[in-house]
C-alpha positions as CSV (number, residue, x, y, z in Angstrom):
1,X,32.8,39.2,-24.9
2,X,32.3,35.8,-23.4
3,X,35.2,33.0,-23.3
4,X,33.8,29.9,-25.5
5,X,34.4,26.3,-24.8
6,X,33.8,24.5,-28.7
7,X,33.5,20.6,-28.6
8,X,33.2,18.6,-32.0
9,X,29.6,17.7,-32.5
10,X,29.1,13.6,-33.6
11,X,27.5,12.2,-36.6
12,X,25.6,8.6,-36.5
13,X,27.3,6.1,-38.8
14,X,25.7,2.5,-39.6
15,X,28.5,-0.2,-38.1
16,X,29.9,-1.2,-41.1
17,X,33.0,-1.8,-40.2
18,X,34.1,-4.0,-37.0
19,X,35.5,-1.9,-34.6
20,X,32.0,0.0,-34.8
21,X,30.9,-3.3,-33.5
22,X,31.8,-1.9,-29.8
23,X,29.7,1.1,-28.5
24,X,32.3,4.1,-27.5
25,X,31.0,6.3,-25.1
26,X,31.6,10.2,-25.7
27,X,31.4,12.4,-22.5
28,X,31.4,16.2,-22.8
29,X,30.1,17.3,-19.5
30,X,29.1,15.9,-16.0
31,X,25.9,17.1,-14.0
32,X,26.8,14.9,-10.4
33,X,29.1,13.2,-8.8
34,X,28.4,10.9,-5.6
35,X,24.6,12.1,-5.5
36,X,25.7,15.6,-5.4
37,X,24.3,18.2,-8.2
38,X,27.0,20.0,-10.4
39,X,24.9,21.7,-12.5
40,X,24.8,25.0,-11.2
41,X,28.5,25.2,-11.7
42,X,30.0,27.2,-14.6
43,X,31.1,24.8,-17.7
44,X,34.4,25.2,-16.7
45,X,34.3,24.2,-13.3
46,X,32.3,21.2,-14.2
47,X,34.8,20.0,-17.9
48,X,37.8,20.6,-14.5
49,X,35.4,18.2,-12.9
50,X,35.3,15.8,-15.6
51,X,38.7,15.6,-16.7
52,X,38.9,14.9,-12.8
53,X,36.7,12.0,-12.5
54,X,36.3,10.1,-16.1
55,X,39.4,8.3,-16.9
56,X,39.4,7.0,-21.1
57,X,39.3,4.0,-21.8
58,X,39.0,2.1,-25.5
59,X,35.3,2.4,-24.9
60,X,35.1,5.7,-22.8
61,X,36.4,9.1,-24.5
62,X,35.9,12.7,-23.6
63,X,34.9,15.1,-26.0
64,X,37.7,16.7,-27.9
65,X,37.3,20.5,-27.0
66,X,38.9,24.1,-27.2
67,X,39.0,27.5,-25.2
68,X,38.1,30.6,-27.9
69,X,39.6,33.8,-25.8
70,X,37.6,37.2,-24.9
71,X,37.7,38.7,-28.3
72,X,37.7,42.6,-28.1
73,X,38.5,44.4,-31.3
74,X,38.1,43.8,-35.3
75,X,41.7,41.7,-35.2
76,X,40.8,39.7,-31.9
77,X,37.4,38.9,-33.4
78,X,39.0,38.0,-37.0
79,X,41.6,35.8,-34.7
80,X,38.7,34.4,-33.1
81,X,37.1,33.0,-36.1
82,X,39.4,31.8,-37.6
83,X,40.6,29.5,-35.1
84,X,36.8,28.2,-35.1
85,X,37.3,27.4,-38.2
86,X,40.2,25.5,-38.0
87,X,39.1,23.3,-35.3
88,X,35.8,22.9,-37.9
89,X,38.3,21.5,-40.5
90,X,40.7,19.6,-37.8
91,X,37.0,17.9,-36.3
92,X,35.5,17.2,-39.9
93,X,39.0,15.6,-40.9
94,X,39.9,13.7,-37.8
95,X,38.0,10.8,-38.6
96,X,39.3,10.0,-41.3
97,X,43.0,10.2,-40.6
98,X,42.2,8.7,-36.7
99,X,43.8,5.3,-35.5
100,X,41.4,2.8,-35.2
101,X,41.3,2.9,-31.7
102,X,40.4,6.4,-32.0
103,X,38.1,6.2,-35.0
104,X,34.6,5.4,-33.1
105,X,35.0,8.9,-31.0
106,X,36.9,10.3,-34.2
107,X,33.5,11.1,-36.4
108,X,32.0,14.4,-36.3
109,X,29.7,16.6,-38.0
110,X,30.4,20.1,-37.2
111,X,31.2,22.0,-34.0
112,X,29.0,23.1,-31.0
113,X,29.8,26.3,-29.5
114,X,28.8,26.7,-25.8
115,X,29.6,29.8,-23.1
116,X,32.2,28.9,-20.3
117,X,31.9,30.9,-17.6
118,X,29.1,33.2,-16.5
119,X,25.5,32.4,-15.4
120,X,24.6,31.2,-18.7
121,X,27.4,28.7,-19.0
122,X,25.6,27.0,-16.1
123,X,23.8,23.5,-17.0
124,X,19.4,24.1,-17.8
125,X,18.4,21.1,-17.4
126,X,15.2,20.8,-19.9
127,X,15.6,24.0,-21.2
128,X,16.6,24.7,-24.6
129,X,19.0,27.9,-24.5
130,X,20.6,30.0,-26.9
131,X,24.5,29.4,-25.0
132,X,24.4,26.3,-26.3
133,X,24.7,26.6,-30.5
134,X,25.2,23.9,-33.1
135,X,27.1,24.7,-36.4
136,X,27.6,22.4,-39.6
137,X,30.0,23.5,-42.1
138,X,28.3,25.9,-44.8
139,X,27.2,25.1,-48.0
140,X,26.8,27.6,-50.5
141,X,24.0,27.3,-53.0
142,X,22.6,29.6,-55.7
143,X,24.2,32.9,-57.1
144,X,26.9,32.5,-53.8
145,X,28.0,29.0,-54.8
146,X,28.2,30.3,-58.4
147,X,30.2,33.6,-57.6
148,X,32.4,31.0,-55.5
149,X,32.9,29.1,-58.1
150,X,33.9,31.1,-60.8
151,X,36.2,32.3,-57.8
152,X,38.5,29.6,-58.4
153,X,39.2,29.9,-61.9
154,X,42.4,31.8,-62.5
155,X,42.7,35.4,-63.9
156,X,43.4,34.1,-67.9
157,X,40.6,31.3,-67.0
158,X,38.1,33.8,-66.3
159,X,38.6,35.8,-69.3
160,X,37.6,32.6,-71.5
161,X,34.5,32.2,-68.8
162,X,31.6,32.0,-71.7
163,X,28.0,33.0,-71.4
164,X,24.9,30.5,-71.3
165,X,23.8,31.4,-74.9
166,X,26.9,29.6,-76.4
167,X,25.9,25.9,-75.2
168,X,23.6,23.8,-76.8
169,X,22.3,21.6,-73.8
170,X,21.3,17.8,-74.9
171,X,20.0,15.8,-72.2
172,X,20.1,11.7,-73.7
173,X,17.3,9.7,-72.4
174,X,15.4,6.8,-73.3
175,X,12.2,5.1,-72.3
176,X,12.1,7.4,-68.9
177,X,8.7,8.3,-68.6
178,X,7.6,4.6,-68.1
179,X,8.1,4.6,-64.0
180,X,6.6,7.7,-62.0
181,X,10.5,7.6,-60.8
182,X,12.2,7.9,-64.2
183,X,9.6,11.0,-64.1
184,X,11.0,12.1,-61.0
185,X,14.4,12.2,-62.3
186,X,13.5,14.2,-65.5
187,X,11.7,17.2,-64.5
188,X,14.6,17.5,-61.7
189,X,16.9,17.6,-64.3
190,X,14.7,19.8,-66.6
191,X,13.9,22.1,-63.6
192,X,17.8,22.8,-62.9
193,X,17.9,24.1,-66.2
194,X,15.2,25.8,-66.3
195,X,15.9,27.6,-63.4
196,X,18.9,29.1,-65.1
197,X,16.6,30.4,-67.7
198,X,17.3,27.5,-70.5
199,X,15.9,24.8,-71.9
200,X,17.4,22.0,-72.7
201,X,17.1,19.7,-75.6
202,X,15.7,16.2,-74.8
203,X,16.9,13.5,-77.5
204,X,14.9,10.4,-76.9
205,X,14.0,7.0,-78.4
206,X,11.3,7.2,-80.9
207,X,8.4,5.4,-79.3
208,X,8.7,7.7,-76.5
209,X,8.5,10.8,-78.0
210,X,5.2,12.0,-76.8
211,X,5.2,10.9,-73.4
212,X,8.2,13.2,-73.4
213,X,6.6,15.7,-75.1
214,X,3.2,15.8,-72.9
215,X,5.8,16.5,-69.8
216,X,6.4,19.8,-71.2
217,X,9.9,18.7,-72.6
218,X,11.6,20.3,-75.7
219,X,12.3,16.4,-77.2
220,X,12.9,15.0,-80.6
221,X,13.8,11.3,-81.8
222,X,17.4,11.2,-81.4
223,X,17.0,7.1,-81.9
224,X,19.5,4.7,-79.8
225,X,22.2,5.8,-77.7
226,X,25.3,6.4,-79.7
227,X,23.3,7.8,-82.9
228,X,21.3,10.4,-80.1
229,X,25.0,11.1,-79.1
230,X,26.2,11.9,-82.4
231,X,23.1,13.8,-83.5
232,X,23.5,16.2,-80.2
233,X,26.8,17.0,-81.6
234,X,26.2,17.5,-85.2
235,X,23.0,19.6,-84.4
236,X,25.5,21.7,-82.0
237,X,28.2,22.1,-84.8
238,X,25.3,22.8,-87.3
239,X,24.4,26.1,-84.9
240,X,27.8,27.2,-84.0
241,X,27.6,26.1,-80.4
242,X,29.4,24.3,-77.5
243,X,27.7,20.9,-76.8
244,X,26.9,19.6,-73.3
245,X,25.3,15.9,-72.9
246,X,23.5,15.3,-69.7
247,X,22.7,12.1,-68.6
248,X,18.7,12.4,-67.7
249,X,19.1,11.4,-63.8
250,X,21.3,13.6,-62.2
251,X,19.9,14.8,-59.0
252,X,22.5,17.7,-58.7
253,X,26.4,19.3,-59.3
254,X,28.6,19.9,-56.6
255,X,32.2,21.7,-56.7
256,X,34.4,20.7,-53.9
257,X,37.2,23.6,-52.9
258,X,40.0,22.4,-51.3
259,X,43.8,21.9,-51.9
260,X,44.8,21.8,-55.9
261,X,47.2,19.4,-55.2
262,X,46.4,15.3,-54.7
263,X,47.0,14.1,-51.1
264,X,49.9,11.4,-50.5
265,X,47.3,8.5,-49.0
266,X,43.5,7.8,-48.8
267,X,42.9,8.9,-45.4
268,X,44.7,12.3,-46.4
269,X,42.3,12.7,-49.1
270,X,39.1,12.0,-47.4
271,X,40.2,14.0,-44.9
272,X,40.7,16.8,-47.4
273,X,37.1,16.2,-49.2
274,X,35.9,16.5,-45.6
275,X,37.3,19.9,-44.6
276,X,36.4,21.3,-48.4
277,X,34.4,24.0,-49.2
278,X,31.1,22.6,-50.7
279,X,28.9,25.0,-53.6
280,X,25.9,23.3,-55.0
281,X,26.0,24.8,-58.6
282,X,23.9,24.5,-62.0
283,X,24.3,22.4,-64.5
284,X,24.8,25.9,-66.7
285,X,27.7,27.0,-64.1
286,X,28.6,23.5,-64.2
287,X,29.5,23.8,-68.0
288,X,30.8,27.5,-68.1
289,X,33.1,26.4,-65.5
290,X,34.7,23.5,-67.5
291,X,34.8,25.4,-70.8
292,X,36.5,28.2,-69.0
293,X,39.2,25.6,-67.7
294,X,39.4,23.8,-71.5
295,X,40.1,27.5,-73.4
296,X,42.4,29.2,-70.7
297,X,44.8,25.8,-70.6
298,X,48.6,26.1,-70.6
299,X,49.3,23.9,-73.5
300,X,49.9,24.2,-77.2
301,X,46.6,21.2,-77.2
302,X,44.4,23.2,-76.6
303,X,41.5,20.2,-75.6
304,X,37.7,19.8,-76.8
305,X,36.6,17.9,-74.2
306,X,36.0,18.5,-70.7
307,X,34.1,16.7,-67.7
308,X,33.6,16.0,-64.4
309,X,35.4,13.7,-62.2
310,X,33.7,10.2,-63.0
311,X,32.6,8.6,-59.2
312,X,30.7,9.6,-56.2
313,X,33.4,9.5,-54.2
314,X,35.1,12.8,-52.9
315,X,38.0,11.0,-51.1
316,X,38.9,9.6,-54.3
317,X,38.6,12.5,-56.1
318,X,41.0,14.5,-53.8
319,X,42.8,11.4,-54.3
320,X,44.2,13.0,-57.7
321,X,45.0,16.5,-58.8
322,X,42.5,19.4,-59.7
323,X,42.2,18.5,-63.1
324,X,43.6,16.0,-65.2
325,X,44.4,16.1,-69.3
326,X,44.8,12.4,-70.2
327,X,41.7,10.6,-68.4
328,X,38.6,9.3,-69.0
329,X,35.6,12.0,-69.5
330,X,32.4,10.4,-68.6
331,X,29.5,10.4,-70.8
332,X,26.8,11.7,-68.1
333,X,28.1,15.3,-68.5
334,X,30.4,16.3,-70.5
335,X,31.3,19.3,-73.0
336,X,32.3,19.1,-76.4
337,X,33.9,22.1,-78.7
338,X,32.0,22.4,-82.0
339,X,35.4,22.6,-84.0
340,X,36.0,18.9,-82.9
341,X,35.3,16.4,-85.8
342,X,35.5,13.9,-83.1
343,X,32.2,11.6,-82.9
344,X,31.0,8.6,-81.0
345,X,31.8,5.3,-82.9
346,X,28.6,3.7,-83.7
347,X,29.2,0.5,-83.3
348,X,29.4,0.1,-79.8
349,X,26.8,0.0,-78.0
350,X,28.4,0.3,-74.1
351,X,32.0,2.0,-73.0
352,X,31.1,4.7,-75.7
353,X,32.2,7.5,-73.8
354,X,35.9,5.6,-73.3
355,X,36.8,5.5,-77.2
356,X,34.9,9.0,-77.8
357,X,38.1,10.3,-74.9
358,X,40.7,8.2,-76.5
359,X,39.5,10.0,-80.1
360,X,39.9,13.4,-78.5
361,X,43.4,12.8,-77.2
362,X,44.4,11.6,-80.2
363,X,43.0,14.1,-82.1
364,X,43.7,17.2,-79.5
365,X,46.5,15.9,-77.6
366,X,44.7,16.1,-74.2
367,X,41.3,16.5,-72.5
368,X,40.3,18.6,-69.3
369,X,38.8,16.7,-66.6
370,X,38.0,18.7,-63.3
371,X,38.5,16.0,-60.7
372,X,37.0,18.5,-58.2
373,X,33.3,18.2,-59.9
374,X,31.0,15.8,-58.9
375,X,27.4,15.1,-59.9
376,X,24.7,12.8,-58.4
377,X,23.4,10.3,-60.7
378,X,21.8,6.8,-60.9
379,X,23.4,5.7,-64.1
380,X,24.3,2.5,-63.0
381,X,21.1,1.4,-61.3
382,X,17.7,2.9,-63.1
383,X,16.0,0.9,-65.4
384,X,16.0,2.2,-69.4
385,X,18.7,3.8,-71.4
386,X,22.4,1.8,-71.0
387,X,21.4,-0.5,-67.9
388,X,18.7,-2.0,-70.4
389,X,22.1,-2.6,-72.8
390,X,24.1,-4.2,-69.5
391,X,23.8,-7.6,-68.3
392,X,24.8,-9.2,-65.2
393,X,27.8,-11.1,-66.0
394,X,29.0,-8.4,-68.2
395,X,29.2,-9.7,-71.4
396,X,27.9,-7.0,-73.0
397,X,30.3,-4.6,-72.1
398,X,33.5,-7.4,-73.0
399,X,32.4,-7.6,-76.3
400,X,33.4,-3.7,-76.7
């Protein structure tokens, strides 16, 4: 029944940019002035205080900071919470669209939530206290984050949401097992799946076959990279079943919730992949999302194809619209109908995954790319599979 004072809790950032050169001093509250002892004072007396004493400067800010009312009553309380929120969005958002003067005291992390007036709002020097709490934004993980995202499909979307039994999951790899890393990255791959109750198929080079096998893997020689490709997809259309390549280093799948629509600028858009909702999902979810998304489209071309949106980089991703139907699908996860004759063209040996999208739209008119997925992977760095195919000057990949 308390009045709350909420100020923006700050995140550490390396200076790597140069106005992070200059240190910025954030103030959020003031124990003495002139050798005299505010901190039996209620927080409000002592912010009037500060706002008093500290003028801002370039280098000297005070913390950005808002009054939640006495809340009394299901509606007050609702009101309450939701104007938490918004300041949680406005503090996780500011940063990105701040001036660069006001960039360096800009940067937060979540909120921290601390009582106003009362004894408890006074200032415990030492003490840790329960007046004073920190929040982060949520993220929601497990059968929640799933539920969530299922949430966002539409009403005719959800009706084509498949089950797990109609994938066939193909994870490519190739001479992993040779760095206890590369073994690191497959069993958290293979333990993803496995927590959903499925096991995935491993298609790997030949030579390696056993190492894979003596991991516990379900593997079989699926040869170089473009022939593994096409073998996934055949042995898929063989059984009647959806196809999903996964690349064998992706540390996890995240689904970012925010507006559908792409933001005018950058800064919008980072701003926007900041204030999103976040659900860690499966890789199964994962694919049962984009199917649903590929068979509930609006469109005479119906597409085959679907994927996730093909960089690390959120900002960029809000930086576009939800989904997209004539863009590149990359080749670390993707799903493939098993009505498609569409295959990879063997002889390439990089870039694949750009003809095998080009193929699709031809063939099916359009693709579904859902600009709002984003996996973790090290596809560009870790040694075996297509960065043993690269070179440094990138010859390799001009020839294609």
């Amino acid at each position: 029944g308390n009045s709350l004072v909420v100020d923006s809790a700050g995140a550490d950032a390396e200076a790597s940019e140069p106005w992070m050169q200059s240190t910025t001093i954030v103030v959020f509250d003031i124990l003495a002035v002139n050798s005299i002892g505010l901190s039996q004072l209620t927080l409000r007396e002592r912010r009037a205080k500060l706002l008093e004493v500290v003028k801002e400067g370039p280098c000297l800010r005070i913390a950005r900071s808002i009054e939640l009312p006495v809340a009394v009553g299901e509606a007050a309380i609702n009101a309450r919470v939701e104007a938490a929120r918004q300041e949680m969005d406005r503090a996780l958002g500011a940063y990105s669209t701040a001036t660069l003067a006001e960039k360096s005291s800009s940067r937060a992390a979540g909120l921290v939530f601390k009582q106003l007036e009362g004894p408890s709002s006074q200032y415990l020097a030492g003490r840790r206290s329960s007046c004073w709490q920190q929040v982060e934004k949520e993220q929601a993980t497990g059968e929640q984050a799933e539920a969530l995202l299922f949430g966002c499909l539409s009403s005719h979307e959800f009706a084509c949401l498949p089950t797990k039994d109609e994938f066939s999951f193909c994870v490519i790899s190739a001479r992993r097992t040779n760095t206890p890393e590369g073994v690191r990255d497959i069993m958290c791959v293979e333990s993803q799946f496995k927590n959903c109750g499925v096991t995935p198929l491993w298609y790997v080079d030949e030579a390696s076959l056993q190492a894979y096998c003596a991991l516990g893997l379900d593997a079989k020689v699926g040869g170089k990279l473009i022939p593994a490709r096409n073998m996934a997809l055949e042995d898929a259309a063989k059984a009647g079943k959806v196809c999903v390549q996964v690349s064998d280093d992706i540390a996890r799948w995240d689904y970012f919730d925010g507006q559908s629509e792409k933001r005018k600028t950058l800064a919008e858009a980072n701003a926007e992949s900041k204030r999103a909702e976040r659900y860690k999902v499966s890789p199964v979810a994962a694919a049962q999302f984009i199917l649903a998304k590929m068979r509930g489209a609006d469109s005479e071309s119906k597409p085959h194809l679907g994927g996730v949106y093909p960089l690390g980089n959120t900002g960029h991703a809000f930086a576009t619209d939800e989904v997209s139907r004539q863009n590149f699908i990359l080749g670390d996860f993707f799903v493939a109908e098993p009505s498609s004759p569409c295959r990879f063209d063997t002889e390439l040996t990089l870039k694949e995954d750009y003809d095998y999208t080009c193929s699709h739209i031809k063939k099916h008119g359009s693709v579904m790319r859902c600009n709002r997925m984003i996996i973790r992977a090290k596809h560009e760095t870790n040694s075996g599979g297509a960065c043993s195919v690269r070179d440094a000057a990138g010859e390799r990949e001009r020839e294609n």
